[in-house]
C-alpha positions in Angstrom: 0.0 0.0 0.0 3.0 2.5 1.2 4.6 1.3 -2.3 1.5 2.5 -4.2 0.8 5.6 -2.3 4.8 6.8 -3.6 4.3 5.6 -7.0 1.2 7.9 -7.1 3.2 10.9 -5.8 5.6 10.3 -7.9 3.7 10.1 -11.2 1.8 13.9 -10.0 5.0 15.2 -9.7 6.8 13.6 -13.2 3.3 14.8 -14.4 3.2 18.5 -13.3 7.0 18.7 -14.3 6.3 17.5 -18.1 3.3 19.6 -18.1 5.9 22.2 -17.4 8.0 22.0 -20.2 5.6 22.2 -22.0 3.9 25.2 -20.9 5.5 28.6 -22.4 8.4 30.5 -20.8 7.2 33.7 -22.1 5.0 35.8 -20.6 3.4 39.3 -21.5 0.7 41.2 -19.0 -1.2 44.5 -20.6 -3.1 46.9 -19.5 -4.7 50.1 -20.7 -6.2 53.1 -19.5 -7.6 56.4 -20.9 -6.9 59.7 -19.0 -8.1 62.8 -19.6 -5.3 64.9 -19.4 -2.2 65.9 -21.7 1.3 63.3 -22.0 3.3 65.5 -20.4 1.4 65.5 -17.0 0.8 61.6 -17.1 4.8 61.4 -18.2 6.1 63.4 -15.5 4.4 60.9 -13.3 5.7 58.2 -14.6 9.4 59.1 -15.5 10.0 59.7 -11.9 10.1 56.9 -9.9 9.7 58.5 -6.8 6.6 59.6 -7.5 5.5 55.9 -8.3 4.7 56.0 -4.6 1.7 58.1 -5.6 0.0 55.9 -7.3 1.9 52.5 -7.8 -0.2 49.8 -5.6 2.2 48.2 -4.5 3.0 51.1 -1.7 -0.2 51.5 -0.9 -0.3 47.8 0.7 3.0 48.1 2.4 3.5 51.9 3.9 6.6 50.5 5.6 8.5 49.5 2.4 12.1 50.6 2.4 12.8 52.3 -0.8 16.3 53.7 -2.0 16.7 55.9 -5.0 20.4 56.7 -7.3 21.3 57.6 -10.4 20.2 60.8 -12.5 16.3 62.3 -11.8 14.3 61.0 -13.8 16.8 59.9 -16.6 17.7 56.7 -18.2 19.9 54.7 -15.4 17.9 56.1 -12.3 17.3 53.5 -10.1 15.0 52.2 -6.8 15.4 49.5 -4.9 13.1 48.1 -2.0 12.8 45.9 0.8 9.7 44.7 2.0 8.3 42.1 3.9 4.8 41.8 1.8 6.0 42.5 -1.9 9.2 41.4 -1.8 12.3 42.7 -2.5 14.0 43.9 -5.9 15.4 46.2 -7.9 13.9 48.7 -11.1 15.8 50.3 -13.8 15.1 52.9 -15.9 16.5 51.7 -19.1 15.1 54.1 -22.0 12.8 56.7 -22.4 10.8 59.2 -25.0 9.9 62.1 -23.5 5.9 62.3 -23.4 5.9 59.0 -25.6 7.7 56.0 -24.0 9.3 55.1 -20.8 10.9 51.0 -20.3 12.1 49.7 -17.4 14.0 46.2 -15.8 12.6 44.6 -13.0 14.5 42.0 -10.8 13.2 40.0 -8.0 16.5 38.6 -7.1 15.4 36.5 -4.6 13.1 34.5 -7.2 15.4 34.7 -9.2 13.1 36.1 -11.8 12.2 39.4 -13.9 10.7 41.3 -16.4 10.8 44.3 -18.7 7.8 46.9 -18.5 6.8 49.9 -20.8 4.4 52.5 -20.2 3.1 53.9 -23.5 1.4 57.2 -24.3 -0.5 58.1 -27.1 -3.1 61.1 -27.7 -6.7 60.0 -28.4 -9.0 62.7 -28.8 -7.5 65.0 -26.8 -7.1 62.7 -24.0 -4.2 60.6 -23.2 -4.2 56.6 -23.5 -1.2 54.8 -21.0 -0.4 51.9 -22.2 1.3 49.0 -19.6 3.4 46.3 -21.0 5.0 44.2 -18.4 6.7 40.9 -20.2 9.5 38.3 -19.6 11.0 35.0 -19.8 11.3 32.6 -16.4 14.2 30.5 -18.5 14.0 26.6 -18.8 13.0 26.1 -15.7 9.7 23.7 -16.2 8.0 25.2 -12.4 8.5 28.5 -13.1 6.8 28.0 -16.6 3.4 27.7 -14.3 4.6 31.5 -12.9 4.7 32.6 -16.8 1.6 30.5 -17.2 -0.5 32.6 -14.1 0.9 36.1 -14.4 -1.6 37.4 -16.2 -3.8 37.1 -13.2 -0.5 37.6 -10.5 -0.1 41.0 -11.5 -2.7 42.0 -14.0 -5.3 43.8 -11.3 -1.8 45.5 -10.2 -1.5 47.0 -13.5 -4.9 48.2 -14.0 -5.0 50.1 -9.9 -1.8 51.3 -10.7 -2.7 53.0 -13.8 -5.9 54.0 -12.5 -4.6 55.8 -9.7 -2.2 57.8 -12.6 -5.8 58.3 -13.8 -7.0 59.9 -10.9 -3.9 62.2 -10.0 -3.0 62.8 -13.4 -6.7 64.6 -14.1 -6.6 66.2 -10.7 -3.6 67.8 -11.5 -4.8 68.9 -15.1 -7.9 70.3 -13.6 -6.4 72.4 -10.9 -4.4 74.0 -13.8 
């Protein structure tokens, strides 16, 4: 019976690991929002990424993150790094950016051993602004983490979306107090 019962584990786990490989190590998360206010009010928001506190989720659930800025303002090689105990630790890098238009980043979770590259896109609509969020990556040949590329739609999707929906909200307040 104890001989059966470890074949059967066994067999999940061979099972969950081929499923693995096959499963894409890719992954790609977007999200859009419109705002109704001009690029360079939305860009100056997000070029900045100390005032990411403003309206990035992620320090709205943890108030006690440690977060530690260098490089140029606002400027391709500025960096943050931050330790906290509910969204982890790691590590962003501004990597490229056109002014008003486009702004790409590096992400590393060093601890998971896994990242990503994100993009912020502006375009004008109408006279209102549509932002863009690209967040994409590869987790490497590793067949678990394949399940990470498999889910992150729905890991970090909602994140995306309150995140650019509170650059909604301080973006227009800003452009209506003008």
């Amino acid at each position: 019976m104890l001989k059966k019962l470890g074949l059967g584990i066994v067999a999940v786990v061979v099972f969950f690991i081929l499923v693995g490989w096959l499963l894409p190590s890719e992954f790609k998360v977007v999200r859009t929002v419109r705002i109704e206010a001009p690029t360079e009010i939305i860009f100056n928001h997000v070029k900045d990424l100390r005032k990411w506190q403003h309206w990035g989720v992620w320090f709205e659930r943890d108030p006690d993150m440690k977060v530690v800025y260098e490089g140029p303002d606002s400027a391709v090689g500025m960096k943050s790094s931050w330790q906290s105990e509910t969204q982890g630790n790691g590590e962003m890098e501004i990597v490229a950016i056109e002014e008003n238009q486009r702004f790409i980043y590096t992400l590393t979770f060093p601890e998971m051993g896994v990242g990503s590259t994100g993009e912020l896109t502006l375009r004008e609509k109408e006279g209102d602004t549509v932002v863009i969020w690209h967040d994409y990556g590869d987790v490497g040949a590793n067949p678990l983490l394949h399940y990470v590329a498999f889910f992150m739609d729905r890991m970090i999707g909602d994140d995306l979306q309150m995140g650019l929906e509170n650059l909604k909200v301080i973006s227009e307040a800003e452009f209506q107090a003008m």
